[in-house]
N, C-alpha and C positions, 0 to 999 in steps of 0.2 A: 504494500500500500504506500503511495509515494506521500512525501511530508505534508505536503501540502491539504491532501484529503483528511491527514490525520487529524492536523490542527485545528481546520476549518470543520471538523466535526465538534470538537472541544468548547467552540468559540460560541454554539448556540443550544442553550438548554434546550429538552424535548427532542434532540432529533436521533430519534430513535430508528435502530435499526445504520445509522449511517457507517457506522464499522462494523456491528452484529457481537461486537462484545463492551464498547464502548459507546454505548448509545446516555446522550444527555448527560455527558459528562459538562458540568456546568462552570466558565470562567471563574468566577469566586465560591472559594469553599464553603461550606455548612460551618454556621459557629455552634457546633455541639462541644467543645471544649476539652474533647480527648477522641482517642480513637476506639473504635466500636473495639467489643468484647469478643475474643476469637470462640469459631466453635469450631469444633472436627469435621461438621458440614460443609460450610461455607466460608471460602473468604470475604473477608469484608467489601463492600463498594467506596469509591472514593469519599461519595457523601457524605460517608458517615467518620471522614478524619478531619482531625484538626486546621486551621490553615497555618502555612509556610511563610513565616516570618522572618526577616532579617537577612542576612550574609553566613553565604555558605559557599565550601570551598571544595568542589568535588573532582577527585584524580579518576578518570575516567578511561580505561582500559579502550584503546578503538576497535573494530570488528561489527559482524552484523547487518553489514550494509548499509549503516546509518539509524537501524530502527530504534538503538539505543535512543539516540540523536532523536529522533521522534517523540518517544518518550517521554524527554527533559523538556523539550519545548511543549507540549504537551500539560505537565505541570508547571510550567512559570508562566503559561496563559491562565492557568486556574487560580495561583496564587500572585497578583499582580504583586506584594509586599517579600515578595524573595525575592533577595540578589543573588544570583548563581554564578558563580564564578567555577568554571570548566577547563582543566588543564589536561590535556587527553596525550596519545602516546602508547606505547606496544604496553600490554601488562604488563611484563617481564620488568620493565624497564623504570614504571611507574612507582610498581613493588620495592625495587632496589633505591628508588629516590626514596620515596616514602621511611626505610630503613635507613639510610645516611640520614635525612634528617631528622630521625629520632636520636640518632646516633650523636650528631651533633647539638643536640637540647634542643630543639626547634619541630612543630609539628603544623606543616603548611597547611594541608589536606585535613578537613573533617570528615571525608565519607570519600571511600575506594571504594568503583564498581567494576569488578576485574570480569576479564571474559573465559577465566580459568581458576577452579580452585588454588592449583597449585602455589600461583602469586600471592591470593587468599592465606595462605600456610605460610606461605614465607615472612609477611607483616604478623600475623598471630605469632609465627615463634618466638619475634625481635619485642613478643610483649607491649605492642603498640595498639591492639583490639581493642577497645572497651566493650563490656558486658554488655549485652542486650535483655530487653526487659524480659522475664517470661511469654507473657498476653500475645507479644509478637513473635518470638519462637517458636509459640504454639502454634501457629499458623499453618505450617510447614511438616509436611508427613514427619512424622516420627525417626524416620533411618535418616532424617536429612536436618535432623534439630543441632546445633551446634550453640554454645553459648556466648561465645564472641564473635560468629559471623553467619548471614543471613543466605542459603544458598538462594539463588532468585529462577533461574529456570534450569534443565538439566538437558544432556545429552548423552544416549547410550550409541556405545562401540557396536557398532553390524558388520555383517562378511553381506554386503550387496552381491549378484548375483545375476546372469542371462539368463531369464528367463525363456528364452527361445530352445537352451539346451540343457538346460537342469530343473530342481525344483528344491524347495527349502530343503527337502529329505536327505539329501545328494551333499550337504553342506556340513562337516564335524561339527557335531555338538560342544567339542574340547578344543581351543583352542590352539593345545600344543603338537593334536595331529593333525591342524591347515595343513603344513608346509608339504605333507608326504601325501596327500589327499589324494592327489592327480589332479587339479584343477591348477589351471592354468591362473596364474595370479597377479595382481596388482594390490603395489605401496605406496607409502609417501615418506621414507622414512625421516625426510627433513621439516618434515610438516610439524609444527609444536602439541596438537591435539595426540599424533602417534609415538610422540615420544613422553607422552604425559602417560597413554596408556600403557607403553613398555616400564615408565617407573611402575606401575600398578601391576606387572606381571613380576617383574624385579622382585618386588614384596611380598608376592604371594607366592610363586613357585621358587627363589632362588637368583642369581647372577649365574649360576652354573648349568640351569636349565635354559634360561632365559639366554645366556649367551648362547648356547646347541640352538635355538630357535630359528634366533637371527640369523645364526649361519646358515642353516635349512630353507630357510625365505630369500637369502643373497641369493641361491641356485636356483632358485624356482620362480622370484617374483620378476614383473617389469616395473618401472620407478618411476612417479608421476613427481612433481612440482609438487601438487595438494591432493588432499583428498576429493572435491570438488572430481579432478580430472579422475582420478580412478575411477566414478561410477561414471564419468561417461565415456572412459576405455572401458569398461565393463558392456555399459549398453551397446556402443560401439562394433562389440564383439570383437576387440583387442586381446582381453581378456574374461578368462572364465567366471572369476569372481575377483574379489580386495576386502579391502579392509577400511571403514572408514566411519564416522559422527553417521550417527542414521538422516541428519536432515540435508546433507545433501542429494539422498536419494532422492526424498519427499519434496525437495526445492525442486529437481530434475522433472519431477513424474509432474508436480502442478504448470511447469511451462509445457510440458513433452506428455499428457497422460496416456498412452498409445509405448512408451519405454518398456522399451525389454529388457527390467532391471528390476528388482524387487532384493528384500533385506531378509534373511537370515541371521538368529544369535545362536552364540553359546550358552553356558550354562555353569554358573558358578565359578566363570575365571574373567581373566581380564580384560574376553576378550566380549564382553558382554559388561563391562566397566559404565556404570552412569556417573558422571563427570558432572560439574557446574560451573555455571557464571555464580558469584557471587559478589555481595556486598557486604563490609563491615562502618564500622564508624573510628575513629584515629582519634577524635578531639571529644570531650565529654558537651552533653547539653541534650534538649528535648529538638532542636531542631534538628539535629542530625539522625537521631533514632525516627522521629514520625518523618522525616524525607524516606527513611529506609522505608518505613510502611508502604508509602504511594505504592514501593516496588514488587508490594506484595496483593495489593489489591485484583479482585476479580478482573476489574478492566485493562490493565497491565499484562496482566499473566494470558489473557483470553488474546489479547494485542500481539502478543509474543508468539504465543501458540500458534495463531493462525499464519502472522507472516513471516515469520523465521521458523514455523516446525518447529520450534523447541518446547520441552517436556513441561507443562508447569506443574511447583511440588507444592502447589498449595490445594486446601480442601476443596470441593468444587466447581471446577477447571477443567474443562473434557482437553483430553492430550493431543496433538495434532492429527489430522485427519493423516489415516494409512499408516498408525503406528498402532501397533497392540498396547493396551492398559501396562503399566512398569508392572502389575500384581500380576502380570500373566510372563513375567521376564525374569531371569535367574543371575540379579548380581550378584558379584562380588561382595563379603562383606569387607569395607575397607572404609576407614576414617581418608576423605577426600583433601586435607590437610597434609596429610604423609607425603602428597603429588609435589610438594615444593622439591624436594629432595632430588632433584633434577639430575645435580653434578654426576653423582654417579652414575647413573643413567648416560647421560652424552658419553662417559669412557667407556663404557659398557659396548657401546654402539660402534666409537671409534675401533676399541679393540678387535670388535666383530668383524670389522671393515664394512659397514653398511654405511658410515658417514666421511 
């Protein structure tokens, strides 16, 4: 949905239906004086939060194609009395600022919204998170509750697939037998999503398994740029299957729906790993926590879901169209904070000779 439709729906109460999940979102907030009461049902609607006062300093991971971007304009049309100040930048990169400057007694940034846990972990270890309230954690499925950061929407690891010459059946349930499968494959191993999921196998199977892997996939895979291109050397019929975030599939299939591509997981490894954007708060106050709410509201998460395909973990929120329910999906159990842990991961890879 291009920015413009987004905004221009925001701008007039009642119009309903004009995004189908953000309907009548209204310029100036409701002064109800706090933010609604979470239940397990439902997440809350914007109406029912606080307004956005004052100056705020948000580190803004880029990615997404802008929709984050959409978003934020989005809320500072709603709350005309915020000042938003926006310093954007590769997460990775945001993360490591954000840690020098705690480092050196100074904390620029009130609210980091990274497009990767990982980054997420990395600011939580250097004890730079402040707590979040209960009411708002609660929000948030249970496996996905953390008490210093808010995951905001999630993506699971798929083996996409030609449809024209296999079927989900055809596809290993185990990750660790892809490489010897017979299927013709495709990677991206410079891509930062696939080396987030290699820390995540790292930890669960070993560096000794994990390295055999790598080597086994050097011989057998072809090497895209990103994930993106995998599924569409997949659809292509370049290759048999890959490896990749499920919503590029879902992005492919809503331009192309007639694609000879469809998603296959595994089951209780990494290679079936649900990942997240998230967001924490740096600077203590009520306006940095209720900006983090807006992220978690029904109309947000519905915003997300529909045009980025990404997963929402809050109650109430149907999950992108042509992805199965996460309760019908078999992850990993794995604290998504662990994912900073990068370094050895990248020697792990060099070693392998896959980078």
């Amino acid at each position: 949905m291009r920015r413009r439709h987004f905004i221009g729906a925001l701008a007039t109460a009642g119009a309903a239906g004009a995004l189908g999940g953000i309907p009548g979102w209204p310029v100036h907030a409701s002064e109800t004086g706090g933010a609604a009461k979470a239940t397990l049902a439902d997440a809350p609607s914007v109406e029912s939060l606080p307004s956005l006062e004052g100056k705020l300093t948000l580190y803004l991971g880029t990615g997404e194609g802008g929709l984050y971007e959409n978003v934020l304009k989005a809320i500072e049309k709603r709350n005309p009395g915020l000042e938003l100040g926006i310093r954007r930048g590769p997460t990775a990169a945001l993360a490591n600022a954000i840690v020098a400057e705690g480092q050196a007694g100074v904390r620029r940034a009130d609210v980091f919204w990274a497009v990767d846990s990982g980054a997420i972990g990395l600011v939580n270890e250097a004890g730079l998170a402040q707590p979040l309230p209960g009411d708002l954690t609660g929000l948030l499925d249970p496996v996905f509750r953390y008490e210093r950061w808010a995951p905001i929407t999630g993506r699971v690891r798929s083996v996409p697939f030609h449809t024209g010459r296999f079927s989900a059946k055809d596809v290993p349930t185990d990750i660790m037998a892809l490489p010897e499968s017979g299927l013709r494959l495709g990677w991206a191993p410079a891509y930062a999503a696939f080396q987030s999921f290699v820390t995540a196998m790292r930890l669960l199977e070993g560096e000794e398994r994990t390295a055999a892997w790598l080597q086994a996939m050097a011989r057998n895979a072809r090497g895209y740029a990103g994930e993106l291109g995998v599924v569409m050397g997949v659809e292509r019929g370049e290759v048999d299957a890959g490896l990749a975030n499920h919503y590029y599939t879902l992005r492919l299939k809503a331009g192309k729906p007639d694609a000879a591509v469809d998603m296959a997981f595994t089951r209780g490894d990494a290679g079936c790993l649900v990942n997240a954007s998230g967001v924490l708060a740096v600077n203590e106050g009520e306006l940095a926590v209720n900006f983090i709410r807006y992220l978690l509201t029904r109309e947000v998460q519905s915003y997300l879901a529909r045009e980025a395909a990404e997963i929402p973990l809050v109650h109430g929120v149907a999950p992108p169209d042509g992805l199965p329910p996460l309760s019908s999906l078999s992850p990993p159990e794995l604290d998504l904070t662990r994912l900073a842990d990068l370094r050895p991961t990248l020697d792990l890879m060099r070693d392998a000779g896959v980078l």
